[in-house]
Every structure is written in C-alpha cells, then in structure tokens.
C-alpha positions as CSV (number, residue, x, y, z in Angstrom):
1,X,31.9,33.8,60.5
2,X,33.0,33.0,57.1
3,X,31.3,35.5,54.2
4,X,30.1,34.1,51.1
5,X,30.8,36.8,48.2
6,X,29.3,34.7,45.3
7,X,26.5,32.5,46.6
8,X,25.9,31.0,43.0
9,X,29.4,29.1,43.5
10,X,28.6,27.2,46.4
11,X,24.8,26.1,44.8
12,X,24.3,23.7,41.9
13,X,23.5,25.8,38.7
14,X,19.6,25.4,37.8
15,X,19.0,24.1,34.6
16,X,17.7,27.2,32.8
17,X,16.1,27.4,29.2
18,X,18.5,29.8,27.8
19,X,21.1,26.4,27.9
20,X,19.0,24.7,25.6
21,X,19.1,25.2,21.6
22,X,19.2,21.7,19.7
23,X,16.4,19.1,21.2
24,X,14.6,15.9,20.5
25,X,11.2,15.8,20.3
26,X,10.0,12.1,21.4
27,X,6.2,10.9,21.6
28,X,5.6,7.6,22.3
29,X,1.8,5.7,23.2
30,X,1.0,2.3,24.1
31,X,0.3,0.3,20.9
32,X,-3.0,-1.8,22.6
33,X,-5.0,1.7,24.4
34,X,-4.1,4.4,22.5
35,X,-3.6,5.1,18.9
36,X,-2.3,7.3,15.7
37,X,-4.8,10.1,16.3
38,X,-3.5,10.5,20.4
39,X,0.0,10.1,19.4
40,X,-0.8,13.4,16.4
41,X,-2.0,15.3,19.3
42,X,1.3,15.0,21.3
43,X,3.0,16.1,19.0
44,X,1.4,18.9,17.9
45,X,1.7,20.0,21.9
46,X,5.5,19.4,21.8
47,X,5.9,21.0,18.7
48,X,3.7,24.4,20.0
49,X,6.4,24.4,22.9
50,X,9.5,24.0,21.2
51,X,8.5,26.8,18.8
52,X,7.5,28.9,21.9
53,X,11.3,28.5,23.1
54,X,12.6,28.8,20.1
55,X,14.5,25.3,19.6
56,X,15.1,23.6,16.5
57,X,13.8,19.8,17.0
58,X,14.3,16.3,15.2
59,X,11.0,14.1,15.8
60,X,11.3,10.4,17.2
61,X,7.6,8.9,16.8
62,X,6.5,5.3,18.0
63,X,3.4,3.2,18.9
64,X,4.6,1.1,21.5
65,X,4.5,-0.4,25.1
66,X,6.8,1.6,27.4
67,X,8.0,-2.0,29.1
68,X,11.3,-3.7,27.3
69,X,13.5,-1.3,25.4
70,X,14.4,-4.1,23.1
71,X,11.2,-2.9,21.6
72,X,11.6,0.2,21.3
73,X,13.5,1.2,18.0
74,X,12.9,4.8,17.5
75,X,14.5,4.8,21.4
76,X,17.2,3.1,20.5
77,X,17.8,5.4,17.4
78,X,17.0,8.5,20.4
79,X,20.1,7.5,22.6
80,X,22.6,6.8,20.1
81,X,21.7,10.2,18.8
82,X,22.4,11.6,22.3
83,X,25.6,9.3,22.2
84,X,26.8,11.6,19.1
85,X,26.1,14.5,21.3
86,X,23.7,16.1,18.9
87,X,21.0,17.0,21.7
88,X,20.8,19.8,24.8
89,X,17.5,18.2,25.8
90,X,14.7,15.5,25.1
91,X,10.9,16.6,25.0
92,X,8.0,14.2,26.5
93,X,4.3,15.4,27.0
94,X,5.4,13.1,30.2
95,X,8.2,12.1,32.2
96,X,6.2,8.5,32.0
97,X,6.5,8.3,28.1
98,X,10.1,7.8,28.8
99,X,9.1,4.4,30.7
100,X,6.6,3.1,32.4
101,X,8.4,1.0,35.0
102,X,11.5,0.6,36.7
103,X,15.0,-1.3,36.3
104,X,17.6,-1.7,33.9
105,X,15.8,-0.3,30.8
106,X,15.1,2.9,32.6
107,X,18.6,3.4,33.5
108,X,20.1,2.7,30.6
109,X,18.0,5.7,29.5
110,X,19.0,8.0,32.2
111,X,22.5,6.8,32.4
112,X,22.8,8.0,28.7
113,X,21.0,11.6,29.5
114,X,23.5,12.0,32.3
115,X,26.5,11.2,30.7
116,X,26.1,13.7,27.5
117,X,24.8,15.9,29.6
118,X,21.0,15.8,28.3
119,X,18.3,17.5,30.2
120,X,14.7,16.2,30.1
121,X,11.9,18.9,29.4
122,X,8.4,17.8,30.5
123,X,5.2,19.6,28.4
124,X,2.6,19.5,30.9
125,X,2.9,20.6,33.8
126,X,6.4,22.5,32.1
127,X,9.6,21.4,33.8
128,X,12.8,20.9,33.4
129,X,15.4,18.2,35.1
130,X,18.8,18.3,34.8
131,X,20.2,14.8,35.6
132,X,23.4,16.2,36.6
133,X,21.7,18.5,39.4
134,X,21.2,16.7,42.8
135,X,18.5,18.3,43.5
136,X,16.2,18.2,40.2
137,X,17.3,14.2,39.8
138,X,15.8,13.7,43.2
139,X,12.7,15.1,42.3
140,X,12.6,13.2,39.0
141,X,13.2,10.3,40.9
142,X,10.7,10.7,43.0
143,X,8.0,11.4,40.2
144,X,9.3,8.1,38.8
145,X,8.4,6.4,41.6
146,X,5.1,7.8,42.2
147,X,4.5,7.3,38.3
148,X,5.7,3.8,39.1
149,X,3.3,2.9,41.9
150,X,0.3,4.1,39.7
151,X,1.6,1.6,37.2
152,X,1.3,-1.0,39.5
153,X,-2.1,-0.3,41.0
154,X,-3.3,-0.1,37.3
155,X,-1.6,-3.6,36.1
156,X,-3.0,-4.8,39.3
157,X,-6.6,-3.5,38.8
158,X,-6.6,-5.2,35.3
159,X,-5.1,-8.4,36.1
160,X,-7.8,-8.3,39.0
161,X,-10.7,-7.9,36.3
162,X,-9.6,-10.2,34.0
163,X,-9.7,-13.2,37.1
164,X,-12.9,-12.0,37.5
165,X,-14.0,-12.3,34.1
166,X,-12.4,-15.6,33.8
167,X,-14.1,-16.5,36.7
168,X,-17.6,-15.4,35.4
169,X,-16.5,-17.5,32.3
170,X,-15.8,-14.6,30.1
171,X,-13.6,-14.5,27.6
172,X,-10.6,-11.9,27.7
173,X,-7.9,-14.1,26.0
174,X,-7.9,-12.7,22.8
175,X,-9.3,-13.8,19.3
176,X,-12.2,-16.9,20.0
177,X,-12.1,-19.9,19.1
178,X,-12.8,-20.5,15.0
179,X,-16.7,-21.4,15.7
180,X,-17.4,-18.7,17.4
181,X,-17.3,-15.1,18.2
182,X,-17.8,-12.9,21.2
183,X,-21.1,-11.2,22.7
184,X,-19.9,-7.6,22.6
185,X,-22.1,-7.3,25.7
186,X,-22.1,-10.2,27.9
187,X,-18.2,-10.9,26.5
188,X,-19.8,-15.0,26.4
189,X,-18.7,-16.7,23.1
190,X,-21.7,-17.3,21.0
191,X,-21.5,-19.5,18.0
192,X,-20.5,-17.8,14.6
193,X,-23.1,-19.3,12.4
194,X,-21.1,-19.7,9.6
195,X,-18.0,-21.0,11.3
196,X,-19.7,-23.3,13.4
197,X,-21.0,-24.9,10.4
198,X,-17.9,-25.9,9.3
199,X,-16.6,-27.2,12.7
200,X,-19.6,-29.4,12.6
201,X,-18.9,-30.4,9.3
202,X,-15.1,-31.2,10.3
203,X,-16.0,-33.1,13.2
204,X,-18.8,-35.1,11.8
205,X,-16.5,-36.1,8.2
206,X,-13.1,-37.2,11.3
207,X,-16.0,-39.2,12.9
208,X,-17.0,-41.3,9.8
209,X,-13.2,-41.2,8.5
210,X,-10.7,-40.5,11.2
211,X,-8.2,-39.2,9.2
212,X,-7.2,-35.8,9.4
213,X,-6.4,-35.5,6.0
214,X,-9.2,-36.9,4.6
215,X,-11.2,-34.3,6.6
216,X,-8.6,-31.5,5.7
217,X,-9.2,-32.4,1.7
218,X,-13.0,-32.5,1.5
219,X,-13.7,-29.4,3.4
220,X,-11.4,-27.7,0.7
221,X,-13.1,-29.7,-2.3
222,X,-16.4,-27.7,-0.7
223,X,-15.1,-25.0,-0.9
224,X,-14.7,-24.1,3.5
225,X,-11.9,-21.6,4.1
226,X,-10.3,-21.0,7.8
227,X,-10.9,-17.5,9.3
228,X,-7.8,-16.0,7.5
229,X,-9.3,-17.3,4.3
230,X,-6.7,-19.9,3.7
231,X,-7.3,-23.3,2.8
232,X,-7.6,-26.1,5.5
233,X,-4.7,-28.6,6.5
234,X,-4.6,-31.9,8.7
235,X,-2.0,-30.1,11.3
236,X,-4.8,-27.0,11.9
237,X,-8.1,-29.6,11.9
238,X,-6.4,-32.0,14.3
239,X,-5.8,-28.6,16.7
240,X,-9.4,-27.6,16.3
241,X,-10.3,-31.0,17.3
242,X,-8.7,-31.6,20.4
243,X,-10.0,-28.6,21.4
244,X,-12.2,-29.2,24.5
245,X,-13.9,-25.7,24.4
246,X,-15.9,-27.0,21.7
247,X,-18.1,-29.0,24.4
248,X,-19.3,-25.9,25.7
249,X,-15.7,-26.0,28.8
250,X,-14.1,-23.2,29.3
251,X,-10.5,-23.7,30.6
252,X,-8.8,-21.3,32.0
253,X,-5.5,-21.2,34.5
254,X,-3.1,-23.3,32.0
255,X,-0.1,-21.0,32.6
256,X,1.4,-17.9,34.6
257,X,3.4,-14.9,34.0
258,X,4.2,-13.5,30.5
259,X,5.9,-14.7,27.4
260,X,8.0,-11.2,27.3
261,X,9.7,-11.7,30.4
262,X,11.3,-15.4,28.9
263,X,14.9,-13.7,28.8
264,X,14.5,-11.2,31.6
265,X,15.7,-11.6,35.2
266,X,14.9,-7.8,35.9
267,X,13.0,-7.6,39.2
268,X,10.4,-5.0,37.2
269,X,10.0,-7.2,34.4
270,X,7.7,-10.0,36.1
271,X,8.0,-13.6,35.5
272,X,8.6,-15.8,32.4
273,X,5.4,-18.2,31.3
274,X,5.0,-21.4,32.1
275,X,2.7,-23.9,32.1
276,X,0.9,-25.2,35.0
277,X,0.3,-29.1,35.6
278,X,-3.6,-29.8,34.6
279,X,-4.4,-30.1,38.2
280,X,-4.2,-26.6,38.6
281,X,-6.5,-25.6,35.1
282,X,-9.5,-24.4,36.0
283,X,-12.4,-25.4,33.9
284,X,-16.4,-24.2,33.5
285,X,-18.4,-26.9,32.0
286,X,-21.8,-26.0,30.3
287,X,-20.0,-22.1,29.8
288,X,-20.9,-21.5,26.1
289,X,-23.3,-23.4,23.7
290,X,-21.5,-26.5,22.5
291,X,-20.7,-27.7,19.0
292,X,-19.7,-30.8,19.8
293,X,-21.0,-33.5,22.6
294,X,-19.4,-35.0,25.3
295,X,-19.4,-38.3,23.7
296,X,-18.4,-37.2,20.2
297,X,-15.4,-35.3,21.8
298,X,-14.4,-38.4,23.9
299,X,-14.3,-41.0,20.5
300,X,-12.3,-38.2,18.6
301,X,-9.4,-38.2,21.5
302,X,-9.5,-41.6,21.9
303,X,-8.7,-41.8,18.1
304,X,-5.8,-39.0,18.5
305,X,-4.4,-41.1,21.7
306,X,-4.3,-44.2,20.0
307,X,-3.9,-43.8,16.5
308,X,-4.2,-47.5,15.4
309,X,-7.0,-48.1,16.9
310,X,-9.1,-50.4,14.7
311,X,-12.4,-47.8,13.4
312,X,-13.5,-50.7,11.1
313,X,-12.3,-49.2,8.3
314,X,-9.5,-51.8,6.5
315,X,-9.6,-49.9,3.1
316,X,-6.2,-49.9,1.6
317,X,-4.9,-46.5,0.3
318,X,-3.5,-45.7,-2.8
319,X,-1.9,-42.7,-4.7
320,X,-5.6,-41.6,-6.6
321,X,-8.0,-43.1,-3.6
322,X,-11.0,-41.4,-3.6
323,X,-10.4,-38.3,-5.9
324,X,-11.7,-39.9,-9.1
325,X,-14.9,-39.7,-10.8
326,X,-16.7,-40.3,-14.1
327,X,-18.4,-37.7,-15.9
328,X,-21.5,-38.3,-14.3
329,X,-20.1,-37.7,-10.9
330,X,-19.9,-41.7,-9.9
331,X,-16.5,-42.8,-7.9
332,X,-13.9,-44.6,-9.5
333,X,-12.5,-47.4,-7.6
334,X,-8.9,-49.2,-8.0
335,X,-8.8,-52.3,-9.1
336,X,-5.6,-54.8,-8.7
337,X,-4.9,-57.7,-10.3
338,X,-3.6,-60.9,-8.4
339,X,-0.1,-60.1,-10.0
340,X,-0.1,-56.5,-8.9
341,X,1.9,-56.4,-6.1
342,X,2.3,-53.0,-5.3
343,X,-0.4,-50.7,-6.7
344,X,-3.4,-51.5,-8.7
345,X,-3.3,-49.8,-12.7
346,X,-6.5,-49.5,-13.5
347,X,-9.8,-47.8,-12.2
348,X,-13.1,-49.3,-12.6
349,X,-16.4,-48.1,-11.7
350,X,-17.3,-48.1,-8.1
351,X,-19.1,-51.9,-7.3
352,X,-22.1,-49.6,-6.1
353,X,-23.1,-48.3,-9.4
354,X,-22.9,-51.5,-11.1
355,X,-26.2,-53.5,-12.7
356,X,-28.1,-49.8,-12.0
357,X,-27.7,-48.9,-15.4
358,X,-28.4,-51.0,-18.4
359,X,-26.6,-51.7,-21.3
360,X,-23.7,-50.1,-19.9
361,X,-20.3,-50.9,-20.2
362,X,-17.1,-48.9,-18.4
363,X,-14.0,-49.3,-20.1
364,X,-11.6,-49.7,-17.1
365,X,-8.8,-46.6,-16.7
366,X,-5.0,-46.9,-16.9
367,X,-3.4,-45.0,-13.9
368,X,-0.8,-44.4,-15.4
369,X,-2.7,-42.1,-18.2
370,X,-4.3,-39.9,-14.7
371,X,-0.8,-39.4,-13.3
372,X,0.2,-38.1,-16.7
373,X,-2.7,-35.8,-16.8
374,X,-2.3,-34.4,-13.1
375,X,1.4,-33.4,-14.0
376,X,0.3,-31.7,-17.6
377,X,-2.0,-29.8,-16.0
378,X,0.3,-28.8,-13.1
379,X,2.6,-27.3,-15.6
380,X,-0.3,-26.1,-17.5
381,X,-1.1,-23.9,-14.2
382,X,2.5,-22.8,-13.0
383,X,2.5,-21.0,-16.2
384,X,-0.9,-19.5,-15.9
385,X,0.0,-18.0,-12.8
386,X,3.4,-16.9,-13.6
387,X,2.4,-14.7,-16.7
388,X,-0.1,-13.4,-14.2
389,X,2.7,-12.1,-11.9
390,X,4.5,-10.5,-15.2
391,X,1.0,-7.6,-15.5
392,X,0.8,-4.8,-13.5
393,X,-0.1,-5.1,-9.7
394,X,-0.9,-1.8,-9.0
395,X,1.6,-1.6,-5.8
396,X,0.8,1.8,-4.4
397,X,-2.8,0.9,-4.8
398,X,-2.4,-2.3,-2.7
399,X,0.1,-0.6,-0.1
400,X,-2.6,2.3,0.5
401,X,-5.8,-0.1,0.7
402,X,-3.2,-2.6,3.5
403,X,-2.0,0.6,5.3
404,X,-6.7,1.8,5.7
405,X,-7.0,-2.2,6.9
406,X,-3.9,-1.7,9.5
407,X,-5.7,1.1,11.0
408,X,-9.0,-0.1,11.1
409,X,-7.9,-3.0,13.1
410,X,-5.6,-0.8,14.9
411,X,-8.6,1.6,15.9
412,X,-11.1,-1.7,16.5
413,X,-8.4,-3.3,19.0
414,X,-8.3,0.2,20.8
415,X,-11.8,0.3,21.1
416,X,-12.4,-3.3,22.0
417,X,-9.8,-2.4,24.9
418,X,-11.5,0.6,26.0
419,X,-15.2,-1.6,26.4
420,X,-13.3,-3.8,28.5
421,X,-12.5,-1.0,30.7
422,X,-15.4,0.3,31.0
423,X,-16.7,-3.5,32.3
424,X,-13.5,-3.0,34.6
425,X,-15.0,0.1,36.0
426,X,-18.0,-1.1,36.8
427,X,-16.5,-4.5,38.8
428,X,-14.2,-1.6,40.4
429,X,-17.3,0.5,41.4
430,X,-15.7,3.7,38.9
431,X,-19.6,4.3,37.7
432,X,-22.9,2.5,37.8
433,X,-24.4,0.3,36.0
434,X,-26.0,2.7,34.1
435,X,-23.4,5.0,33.1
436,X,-21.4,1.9,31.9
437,X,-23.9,0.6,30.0
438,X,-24.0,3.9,28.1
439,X,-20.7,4.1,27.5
440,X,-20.6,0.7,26.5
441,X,-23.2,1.3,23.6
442,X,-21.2,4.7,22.6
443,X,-18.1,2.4,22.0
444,X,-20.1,-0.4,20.2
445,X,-22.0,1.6,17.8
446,X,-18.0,2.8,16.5
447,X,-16.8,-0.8,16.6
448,X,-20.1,-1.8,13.9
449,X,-19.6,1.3,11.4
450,X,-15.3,0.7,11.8
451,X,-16.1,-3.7,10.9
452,X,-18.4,-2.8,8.1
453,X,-15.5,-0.5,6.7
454,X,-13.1,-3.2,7.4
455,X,-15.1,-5.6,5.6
456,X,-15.4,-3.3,2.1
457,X,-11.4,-3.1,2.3
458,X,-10.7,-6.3,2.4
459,X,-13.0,-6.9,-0.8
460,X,-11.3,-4.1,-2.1
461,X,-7.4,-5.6,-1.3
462,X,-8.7,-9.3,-2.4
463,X,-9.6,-8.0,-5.9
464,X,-6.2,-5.7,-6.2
465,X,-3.7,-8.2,-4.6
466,X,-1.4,-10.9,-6.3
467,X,-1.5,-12.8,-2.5
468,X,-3.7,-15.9,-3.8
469,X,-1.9,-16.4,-6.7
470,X,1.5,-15.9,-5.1
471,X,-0.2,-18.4,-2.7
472,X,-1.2,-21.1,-4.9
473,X,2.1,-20.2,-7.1
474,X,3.8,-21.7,-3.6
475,X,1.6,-24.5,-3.3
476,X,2.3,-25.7,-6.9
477,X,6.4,-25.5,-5.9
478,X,5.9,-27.7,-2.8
479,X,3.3,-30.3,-4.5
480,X,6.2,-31.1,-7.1
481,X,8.9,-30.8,-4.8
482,X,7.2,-33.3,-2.5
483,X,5.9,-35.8,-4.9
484,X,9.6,-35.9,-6.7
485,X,11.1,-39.3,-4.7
486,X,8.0,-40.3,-3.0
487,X,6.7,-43.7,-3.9
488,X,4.7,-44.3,-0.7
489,X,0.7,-44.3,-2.2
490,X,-0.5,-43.8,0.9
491,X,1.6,-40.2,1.4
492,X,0.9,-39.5,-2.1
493,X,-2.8,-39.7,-1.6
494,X,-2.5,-37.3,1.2
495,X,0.3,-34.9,-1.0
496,X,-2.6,-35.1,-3.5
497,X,-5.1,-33.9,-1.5
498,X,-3.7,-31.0,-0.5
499,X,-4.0,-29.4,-4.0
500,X,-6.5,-31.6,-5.9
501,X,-10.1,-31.6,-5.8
502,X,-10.9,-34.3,-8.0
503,X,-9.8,-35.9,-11.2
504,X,-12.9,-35.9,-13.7
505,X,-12.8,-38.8,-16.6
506,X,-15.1,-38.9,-19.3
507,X,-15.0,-42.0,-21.5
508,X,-16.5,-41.4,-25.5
509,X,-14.8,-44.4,-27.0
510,X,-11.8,-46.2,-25.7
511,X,-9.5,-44.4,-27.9
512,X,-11.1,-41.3,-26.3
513,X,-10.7,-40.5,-23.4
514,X,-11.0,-36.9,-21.6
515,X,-9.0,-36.0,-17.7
516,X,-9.8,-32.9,-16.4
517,X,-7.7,-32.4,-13.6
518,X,-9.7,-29.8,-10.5
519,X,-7.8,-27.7,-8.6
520,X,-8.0,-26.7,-4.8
C-alpha cells in the first residue's frame, strides 16, 4: 500500500479568496430589455462584495447584447487588460453577463482568463472558478451550457410569439410605417392622423403630376415635414409610394435569419439574412385601414414600372417651371419665341388669368433678371447663417437636453419591449388574461407620462440647437455645387425645387421691378 504524506500534492489547489487582490469589476445588460437604472444596481452589488473581500477594483460598464464580441468594446478593453496581467480575477453579478451563447466569442474570453491565469468570481449565488482547475472548469462549463439551453428556449419562445403576432397581422417589426402608428393594445397600426394626411396629400399631388419631384417640392412649399422633421425628397416619396402596406396589406415573410450574422460562420451565431423569392411573402389584405385604394396604388406602380408612360401631360420643363408668381399670387408662365431654341427668356402671365381683369397690362419678365436674383439671395442667406454659427451655442446645454432625450427613448424602447412580453406570456399561458391586461395598463400609463416628457425635450433641444441651420447651411453648399455645370432645364427645375419655394415678382413700372426669392 503506498502512503500519501501530503494529500494537498496529489489534488488540484482550490481557488481560494486569499489568492485574489487586484480585480475587474464588469457589468454588462442587454441594450433592448434592460437599462441604465438595472445596470446601477449591479454594480452597486459588485461593488458591496469587492469591499467585503477587500479588493481594489477598476470598473468596465456597457449596455449591450451579450452575442458578437465585435460589439463589445468595454470587453475588448477587459481582455487586453488581462493580457497586461493587471487582474487576479473578473467580477459578474452572473457567469451569463460574460456571454450569452456559445462558440468562438466565448472562448476567446476564456482562452484569455486561462492563459493569465484569471479566475472568475460570480456575485450571486458567490463562487469562484478557476479555469486552470479541472474540476471548477467543468462545473463552469456545465453552468454554461445549462445557461445556454435557457438561451435558446427563450430566443425560441420569442421568435415563436412574434410568428404568431405576424400571423394575427400584428406588427412587431419595429417603427410603422410614416401614416401610421401602433395600437398600444391590440399592436394593429392605426392611422396617425396627421401623418396620414400628408401620405394622402403625396399620393393624390403623384396622381395628378407623376413626378416625384414635383410631389417632393410642393409638400415642402406647404410646409409637410417627414417624421424626423426633415424636409421631403423624390428618393423618400417614391419609397413611401411603392409601399403596398398603404392599401391596408400587411406583408410579412420577405426574408430570414439576421443581418448580424452576414460575416459569421460560427454555428451559435445563426444564419445571415436573405431575401426570400415573393412566392414565399406572406401577405394579409384588408389588415389595417387603408390610405390608399387598390386602384390608386395599381396606376402609381404602373407609372414607377414604366416611367415613359404617356399620363397626358406633354408640358415641356424648364429651369423656373412652375415656381413663379406675381404679387397677387397668379402663375407665371414661360414664353418662347420662334427663334428661341433652347429656353424661353421671358415670363408672361399664365393664359388663364388673361381678359379677367380689365385694363391690365403685364409687362413680360426677363429670366435672366430671376436667375440673378435667386443667386443674390443665395449669398444673401449663406451669410446669414454663417454669422449665426459665429454666437454662442450653448454646447453643454445642448449635450445635457440630447443625453435626457437618449434616455427617454432608451427607457420607452425598454418598456415597449417589456408590453410585448407580457402579450408573449399570455400566448405562452405565463398568466391570464386578466393579469396581463393589468400589467399591460401598468407599463402604458409609464410609456404616456415618459412621450409627453420626450415631447417637451425635443421643443427644448429645437430651440437651443444649431442642427437646422447647420442643415440648411449644407443644403445651400450642394444647391451651388450642383447648379455650377448644369445646363439641363429640366434637372435645374428639379435642383430648384429642392430649396426654393417660389420666386415672388411684383411689377410697379417697367423700370421697377421687385424678386423676392422664398426659401424651403
């Protein structure tokens, strides 16, 4: 029989507090559940035990899914700090905040805990795993991989509600369509009355113009904004357009997997997206209340898939088409000599004013005087805006006020997830109907006080920020920069519509003649 004198030289040493002086403290929560406020709490729990053990700690904070490390910066920071040996041990409220998942990102991060010898302390319940012991990286391994399959049968049970919701012909893909907005309690889109006004609007001006452009220009001349409060362009109305949910369909099915797996080939990571063939989209027809028919919906993509399609209207385009008026607010039309061969140079009341008025005589416009004017006054505003950017902009102001909007919309996403939840729960059979409805109307009544909020800083950020003038400071730049070698009329209309309202002429005499040039 062989006698063992020393017993602790044949077992692996057992990772023991005492080892453990210099740590990192790292707190990490999923950017689209959980929020600031959960991630404070953490760390006031790590904190409380590293004080208890006495170890002096170096905080590494981040709001952020636990799925691609390429993500993860403050993680990155972590392990090259463990690479300059500067840690005994990491601290996690969970051995799951390290990552959620499986595959190379989570061994890169052990692999790097293991070879500088870094233990992992867990909060709650309290452990501690040495990577280098058999034992205890067996039983991390194997909390892993329980943590793992709970990942999985959550991913699962959400991917399984939203199908369903889809299904039902609710809407769970984000932000809705401009025109509408969602029921908070059936999740059905519902009209936005005041952006459905404008789709109407855009829809009805491309059916009696069909140009883009034209729509675009007259929808900014009344003064219509998109959702972001920017100004409207042909590219973003043409999208809208061809937009069959408008009808009242909801598709649904046009793709699989997930844009964040594109460059992965990790077996944990998922599939890339792709698009599936249109005999595979799923549609509901009659879903939602419809701003458009069936049959104005069908003559606008006819239009967009034949473009030269013949709409009965042979007007010939030129540089100022359209954007003139007198002082009364009567169109100016362009009139061209038989020797003009290329563009007409003078304006001339529009033929359907003419014989209305009596004794009235319009002394026809040089063009050349209106293109002189639009330029003058061009310079007139690049100057106006740039002293404007030379005063005080009150940066700590703005930065504070964009910082309380960040959160709001932070804390309003969170919440927004958390109803949908609860709707899972109640597919999944988690609570009845009336318990969910409950906790529905909790989560509600903190999404109207948090929007309100939202809505007074924004007012507050519009009035303190140089963003519009920067904006229209930009816009000034490219209208010069474009109109510079182009002698196309038709293009210059459309480069003139994107910043010009309209071009106000007001005859006294014919030696005096006032242009007032209108601004976007």
């Amino acid at each position: 029989m062989i006698a063992i004198n020393n017993p602790s030289e044949y077992y692996e040493e057992v990772a023991q507090e005492e080892e453990i002086e210099r740590v990192a403290i790292y707190a990490r929560k999923s950017r689209a559940h959980e929020g600031e406020k959960d991630l404070q709490n953490h760390l006031v729990r790590l904190k409380a035990r590293c004080e208890l053990n006495e170890w002096n700690y170096t905080i590494y904070k981040e709001i952020v899914s636990g799925g691609n490390l390429d993500d993860r910066i403050e993680m990155q920071r972590l392990l090259d700090d463990c690479r300059k040996d500067l840690y005994d041990a990491v601290v996690v409220v969970d051995i799951d905040r390290l990552s959620r998942g499986k595959g190379k990102d989570l061994d890169t991060i052990l692999g790097v805990f293991k070879r500088y010898n870094v233990k992992i302390v867990q909060e709650s319940p309290y452990d501690v795993y040495d990577l280098n012991n058999s034992n205890q990286a067996q039983m991390l391994e194997m909390k892993m991989f329980f943590g793992n399959m709970e990942l999985m049968q959550i991913k699962k049970r959400h991917k399984e509600g939203k199908r369903l919701a889809r299904f039902m012909g609710k809407w769970v893909d984000g932000a809705p369509p401009y025109g509408y907005k969602i029921d908070r309690k059936t999740k059905f889109l519902i009209p936005d009355e005041t952006e459905a006004e404008v789709m109407i609007k855009m829809k009805d001006y491309f059916l009696t113009y069909f140009n883009t452009v034209e729509v675009a220009w007259r929808l900014n001349k009344e003064g219509y904004r998109t959702r972001s409060g920017g100004e409207w362009f042909s590219s973003r109305v043409a999208k809208f357009l061809k937009n069959e949910v408008y009808t009242g369909t909801y598709i649904y099915n046009k793709g699989k997997g997930s844009w964040r797996n594109k460059d992965s080939e990790s077996y944990s990571s998922g599939i890339p997206y792709s698009k599936l063939d249109k005999s595979q989209w799923k549609k509901k027809e009659n879903n939602h209340p419809a701003l458009f028919t069936k049959e104005e919906y069908q003559r606008i993509m006819k239009h967009f898939n034949n473009p030269t399609i013949n709409h009965g209207h042979n007007r010939k385009i030129y540089a100022l088409s359209g954007l003139c008026v007198d002082s009364q607010g009567r169109s100016l039309t362009l009139r061209k000599s038989k020797s003009e061969e290329i563009s007409p140079r003078h304006l001339v009341l529009s033929n359907m004013y003419k014989g209305k008025v009596e004794n009235e005589e319009f002394i026809p416009i040089e063009t050349q005087l209106v293109h002189e004017s639009i330029f003058a006054s061009i310079e007139v505003i690049k100057d106006k805006i740039a002293n404007m950017l030379k005063e005080d902009t009150r940066e700590d102001e703005i930065k504070f006020t964009q910082n309380k909007i960040d959160n709001l919309k932070l804390e309003i996403e969170k919440i927004d997830n958390a109803i949908e939840k609860i709707q899972e729960g109640f597919i999944f059979g988690l609570y009845d109907a009336n318990e969910g409805k409950q906790l529905k109307m909790k989560q509600e009544e903190k999404i109207e006080k948090l929007e309100e909020e939202l809505s007074k800083e924004i007012q507050s950020l519009s009035k303190l920020s140089n963003r519009d003038s920067l904006d229209r400071l930009s816009r000034v730049n490219r209208f010069l920069e474009d109109v510079k070698n182009e002698n196309n009329p038709e293009v210059l209309n459309k480069i003139y519509k994107n910043i010009i309202s309209e071009i106000v002429i007001d005859i006294r005499a014919r030696d005096e003649i006032d242009i007032t040039v209108n601004f976007l």
